[in-house]
C-alpha positions as CSV (number, residue, x, y, z in Angstrom):
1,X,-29.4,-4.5,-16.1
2,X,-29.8,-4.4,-12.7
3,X,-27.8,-1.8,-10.8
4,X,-24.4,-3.9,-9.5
5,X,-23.7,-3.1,-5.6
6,X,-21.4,0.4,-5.3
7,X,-17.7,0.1,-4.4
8,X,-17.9,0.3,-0.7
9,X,-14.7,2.9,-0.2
10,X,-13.4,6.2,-0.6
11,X,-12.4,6.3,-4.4
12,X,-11.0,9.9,-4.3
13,X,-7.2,8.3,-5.4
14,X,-8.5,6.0,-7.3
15,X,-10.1,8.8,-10.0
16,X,-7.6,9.6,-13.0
17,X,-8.2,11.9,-16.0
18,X,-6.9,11.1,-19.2
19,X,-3.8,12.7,-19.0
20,X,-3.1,11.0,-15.4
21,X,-4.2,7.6,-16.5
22,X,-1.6,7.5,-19.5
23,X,1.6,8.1,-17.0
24,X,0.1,5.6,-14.6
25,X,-0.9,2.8,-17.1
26,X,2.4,0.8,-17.3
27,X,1.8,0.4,-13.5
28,X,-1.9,-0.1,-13.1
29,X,-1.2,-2.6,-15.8
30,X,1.7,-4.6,-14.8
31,X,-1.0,-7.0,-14.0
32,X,-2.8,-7.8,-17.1
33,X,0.2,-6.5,-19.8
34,X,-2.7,-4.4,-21.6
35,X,-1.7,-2.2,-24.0
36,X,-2.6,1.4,-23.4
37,X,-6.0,2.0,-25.8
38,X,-5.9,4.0,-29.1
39,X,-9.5,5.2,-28.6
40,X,-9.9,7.7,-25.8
41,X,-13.5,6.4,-25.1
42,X,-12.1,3.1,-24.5
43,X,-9.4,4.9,-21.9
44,X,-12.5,6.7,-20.4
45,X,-14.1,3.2,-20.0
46,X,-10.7,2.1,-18.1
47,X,-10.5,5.1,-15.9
48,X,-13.9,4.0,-14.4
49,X,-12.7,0.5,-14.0
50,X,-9.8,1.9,-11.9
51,X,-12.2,4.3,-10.1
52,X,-14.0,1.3,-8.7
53,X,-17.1,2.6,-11.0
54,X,-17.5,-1.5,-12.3
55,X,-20.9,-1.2,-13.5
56,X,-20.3,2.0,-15.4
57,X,-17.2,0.7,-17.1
58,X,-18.6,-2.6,-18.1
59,X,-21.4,-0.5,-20.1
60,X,-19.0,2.0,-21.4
61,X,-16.9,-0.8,-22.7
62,X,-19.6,-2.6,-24.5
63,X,-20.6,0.6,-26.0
64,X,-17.0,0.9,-27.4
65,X,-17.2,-2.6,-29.0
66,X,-13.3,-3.6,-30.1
67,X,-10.9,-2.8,-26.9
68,X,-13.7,-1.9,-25.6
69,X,-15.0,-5.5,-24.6
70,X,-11.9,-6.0,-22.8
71,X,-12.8,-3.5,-20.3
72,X,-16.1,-4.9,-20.3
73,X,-14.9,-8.0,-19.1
74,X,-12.4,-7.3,-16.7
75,X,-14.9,-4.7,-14.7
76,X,-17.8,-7.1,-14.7
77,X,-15.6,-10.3,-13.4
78,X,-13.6,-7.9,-10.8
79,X,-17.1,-7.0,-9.8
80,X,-18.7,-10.0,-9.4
81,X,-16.0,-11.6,-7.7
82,X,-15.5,-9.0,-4.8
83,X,-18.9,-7.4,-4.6
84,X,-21.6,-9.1,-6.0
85,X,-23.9,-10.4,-3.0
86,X,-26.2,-13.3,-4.9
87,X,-24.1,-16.6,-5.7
88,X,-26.7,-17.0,-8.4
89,X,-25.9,-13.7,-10.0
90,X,-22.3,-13.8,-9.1
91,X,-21.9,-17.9,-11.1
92,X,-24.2,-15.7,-13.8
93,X,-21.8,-12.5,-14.3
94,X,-19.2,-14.9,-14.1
95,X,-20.4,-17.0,-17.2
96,X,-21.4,-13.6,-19.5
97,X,-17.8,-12.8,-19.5
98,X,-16.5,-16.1,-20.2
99,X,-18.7,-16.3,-23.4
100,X,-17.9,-12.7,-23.8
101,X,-14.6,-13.3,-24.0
102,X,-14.5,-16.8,-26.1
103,X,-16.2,-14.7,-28.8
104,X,-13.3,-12.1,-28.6
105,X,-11.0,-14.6,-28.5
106,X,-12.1,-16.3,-31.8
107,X,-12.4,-12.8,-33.4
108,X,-8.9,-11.6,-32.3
109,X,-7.2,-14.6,-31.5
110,X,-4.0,-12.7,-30.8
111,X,-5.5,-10.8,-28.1
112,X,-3.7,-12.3,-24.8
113,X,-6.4,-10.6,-22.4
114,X,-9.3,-12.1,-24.7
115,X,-7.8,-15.3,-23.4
116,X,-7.1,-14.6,-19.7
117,X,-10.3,-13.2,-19.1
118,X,-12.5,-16.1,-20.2
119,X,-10.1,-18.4,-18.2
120,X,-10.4,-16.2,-15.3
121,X,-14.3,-15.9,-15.5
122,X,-14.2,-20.1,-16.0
123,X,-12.0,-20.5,-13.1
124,X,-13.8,-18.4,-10.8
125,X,-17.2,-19.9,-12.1
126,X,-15.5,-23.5,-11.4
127,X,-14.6,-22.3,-7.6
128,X,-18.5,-21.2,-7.4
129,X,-20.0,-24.7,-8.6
130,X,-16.6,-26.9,-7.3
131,X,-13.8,-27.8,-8.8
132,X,-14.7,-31.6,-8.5
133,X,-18.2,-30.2,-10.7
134,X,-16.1,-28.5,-13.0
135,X,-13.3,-30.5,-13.8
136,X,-16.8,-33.4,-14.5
137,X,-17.6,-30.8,-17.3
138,X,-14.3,-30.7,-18.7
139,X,-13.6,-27.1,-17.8
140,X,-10.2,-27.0,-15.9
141,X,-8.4,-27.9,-19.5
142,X,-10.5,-25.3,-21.0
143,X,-9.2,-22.7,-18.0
144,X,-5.7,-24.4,-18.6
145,X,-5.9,-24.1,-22.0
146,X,-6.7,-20.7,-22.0
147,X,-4.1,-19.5,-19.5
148,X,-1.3,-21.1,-21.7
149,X,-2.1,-19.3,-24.7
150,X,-2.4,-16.3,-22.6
151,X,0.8,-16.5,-21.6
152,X,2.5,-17.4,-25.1
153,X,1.2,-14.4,-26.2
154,X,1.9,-11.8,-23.7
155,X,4.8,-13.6,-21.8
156,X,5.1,-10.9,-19.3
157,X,1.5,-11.0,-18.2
158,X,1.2,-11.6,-14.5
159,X,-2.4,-12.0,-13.6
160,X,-2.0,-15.5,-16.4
161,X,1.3,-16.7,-14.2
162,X,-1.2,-16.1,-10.8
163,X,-4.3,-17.7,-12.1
164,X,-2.3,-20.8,-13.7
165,X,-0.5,-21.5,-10.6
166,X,-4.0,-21.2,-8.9
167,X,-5.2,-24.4,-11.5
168,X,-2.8,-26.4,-10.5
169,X,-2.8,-25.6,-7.1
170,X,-7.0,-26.2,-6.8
171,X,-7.1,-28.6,-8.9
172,X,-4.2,-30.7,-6.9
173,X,-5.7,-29.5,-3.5
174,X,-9.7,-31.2,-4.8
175,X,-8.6,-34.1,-5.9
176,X,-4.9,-35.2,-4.8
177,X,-1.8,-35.4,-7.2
178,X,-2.5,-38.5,-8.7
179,X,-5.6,-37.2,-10.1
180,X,-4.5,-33.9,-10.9
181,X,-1.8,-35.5,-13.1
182,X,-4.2,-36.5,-15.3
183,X,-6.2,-32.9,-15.2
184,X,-2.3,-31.5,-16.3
185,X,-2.1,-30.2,-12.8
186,X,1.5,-30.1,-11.2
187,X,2.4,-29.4,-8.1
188,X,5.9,-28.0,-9.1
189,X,4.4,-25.7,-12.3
190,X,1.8,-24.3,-10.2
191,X,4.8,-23.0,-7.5
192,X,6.6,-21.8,-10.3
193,X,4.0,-20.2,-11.7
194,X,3.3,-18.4,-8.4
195,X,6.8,-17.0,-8.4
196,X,7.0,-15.7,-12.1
197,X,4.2,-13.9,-11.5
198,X,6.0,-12.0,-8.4
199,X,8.7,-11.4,-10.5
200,X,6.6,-9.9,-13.1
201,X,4.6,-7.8,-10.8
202,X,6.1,-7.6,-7.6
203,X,4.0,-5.0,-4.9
204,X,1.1,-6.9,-6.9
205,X,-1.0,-7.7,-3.6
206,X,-3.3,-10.5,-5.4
207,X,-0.2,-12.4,-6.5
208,X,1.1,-12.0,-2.8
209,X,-2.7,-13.7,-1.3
210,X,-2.7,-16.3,-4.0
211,X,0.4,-17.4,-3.5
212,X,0.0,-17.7,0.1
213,X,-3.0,-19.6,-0.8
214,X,-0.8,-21.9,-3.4
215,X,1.3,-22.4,-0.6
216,X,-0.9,-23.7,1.5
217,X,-3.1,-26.4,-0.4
218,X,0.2,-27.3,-2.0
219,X,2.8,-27.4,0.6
220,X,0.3,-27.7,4.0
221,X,0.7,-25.9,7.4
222,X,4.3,-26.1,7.5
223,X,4.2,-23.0,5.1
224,X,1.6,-21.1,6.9
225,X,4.1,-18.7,8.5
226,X,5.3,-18.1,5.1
227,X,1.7,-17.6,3.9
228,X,1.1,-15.4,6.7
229,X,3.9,-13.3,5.8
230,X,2.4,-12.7,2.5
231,X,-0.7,-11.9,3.9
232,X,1.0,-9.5,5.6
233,X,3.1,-8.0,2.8
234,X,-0.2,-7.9,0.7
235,X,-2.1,-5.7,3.4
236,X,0.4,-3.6,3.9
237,X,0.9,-2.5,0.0
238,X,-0.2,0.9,-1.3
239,X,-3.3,0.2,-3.9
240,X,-3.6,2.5,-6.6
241,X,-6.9,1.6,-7.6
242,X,-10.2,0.3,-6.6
243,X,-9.6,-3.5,-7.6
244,X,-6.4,-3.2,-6.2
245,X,-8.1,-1.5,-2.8
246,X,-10.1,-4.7,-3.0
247,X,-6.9,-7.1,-2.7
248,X,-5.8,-5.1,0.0
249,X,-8.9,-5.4,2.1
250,X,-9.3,-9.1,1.6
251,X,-5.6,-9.4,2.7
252,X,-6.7,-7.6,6.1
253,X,-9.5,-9.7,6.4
254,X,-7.7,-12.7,6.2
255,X,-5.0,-11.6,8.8
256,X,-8.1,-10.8,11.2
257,X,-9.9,-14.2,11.0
């Protein structure tokens, strides 16, 4: 494997041991609703996810095998979609997890983040190629699909609520309402979705940037102050780990442009 691009911060807050991890997880995981692991070498995986050490936990994961994969996943997709440099690798990392993750799903198909992380890998991979390209291939009901079961299984999962409202949204904002409606895509679910997931998880700074982002393709500029005031809100949140640090800096970066 070739060796991923380093996280590019200070990770010194972001490094837990064991013991640490445990008392922080119900936090760190208000996002994703995953249960805290049985098998220490699979928390020892998670505690390099957190400390921004992606390429390192997606190996430890795999190694692990069972909850393991989850990890896997979730560190190789963060990665590639805030660090990786190479579209080509990025649309490439992007598709590993997605069939990762349809293979978990099958084997454990009670396992809500089996679910969320192929239709997270999907829906990123769909942004990379365009959503007109993807929706042609018949993935958006696969990502939709996905998302939905997600959610019925692990209602209070927040990262789901985010990245459903973020289909409909997209998929409304590509290719107009009429359109969408027949792609599933509502313009009303998608806000609602957006605002469950606040509710769920609500200093999360990636539900705060995409549903600014919602906002915007769904409601136009009349809600850009509102979308700015999420911005702001997001960039202004404590992260308490490396993907979170990410949020935070995209946040920033948007407020500057």
């Amino acid at each position: 494997m070739a060796k991923w691009t380093a996280f590019p911060h200070d990770n010194a807050s972001y490094t837990y041991d064991t013991a640490t991890l445990k008392k922080k997880w119900a936090r760190l995981h208000a996002g994703d609703a995953e249960p805290l692991p049985k098998d220490e070498k699979v928390l020892a995986a998670w505690a390099l996810h957190h400390a921004g050490e992606f390429q390192k936990a997606s190996e430890a994961g795999m190694k692990c095998g069972g909850a393991g994969i989850t990890v896997a996943n979730k560190a190789q997709a963060i990665y590639a979609n805030y660090l990786e440099m190479s579209e080509k690798t990025r649309l490439a990392l992007f598709l590993e997890v997605a069939e990762r993750a349809k293979a978990q799903a099958e084997a454990e198909p009670k396992n809500a983040n089996a679910w969320y992380l192929m239709a997270y890998a999907l829906g990123r991979y769909s942004q990379g190629i365009s959503v007109a390209k993807a929706l042609a291939q018949g993935l958006g009901s696969k990502v939709k699909g996905a998302l939905e079961t997600a959610i019925k299984l692990a209602p209070k999962h927040a990262d789901a609520h985010i990245a459903l409202g973020a289909f409909h949204a997209e998929v409304i904002d590509k290719v107009g309402g009429l359109l969408g409606r027949t792609q599933g895509a509502s313009k009303d679910t998608g806000l609602a979705m957006y605002r469950a997931a606040l509710k769920l998880n609500p200093g999360s700074a990636i539900a705060m940037i995409e549903y600014a982002n919602g906002l915007v393709m769904l409601e136009g500029d009349k809600k850009m102050k509102e979308a700015t005031k999420l911005y702001e809100d997001a960039a202004a949140s404590e992260p308490l780990d490396a993907m979170e640090r990410l949020d935070v800096e995209m946040a920033k970066a948007e407020l500057e442009d």
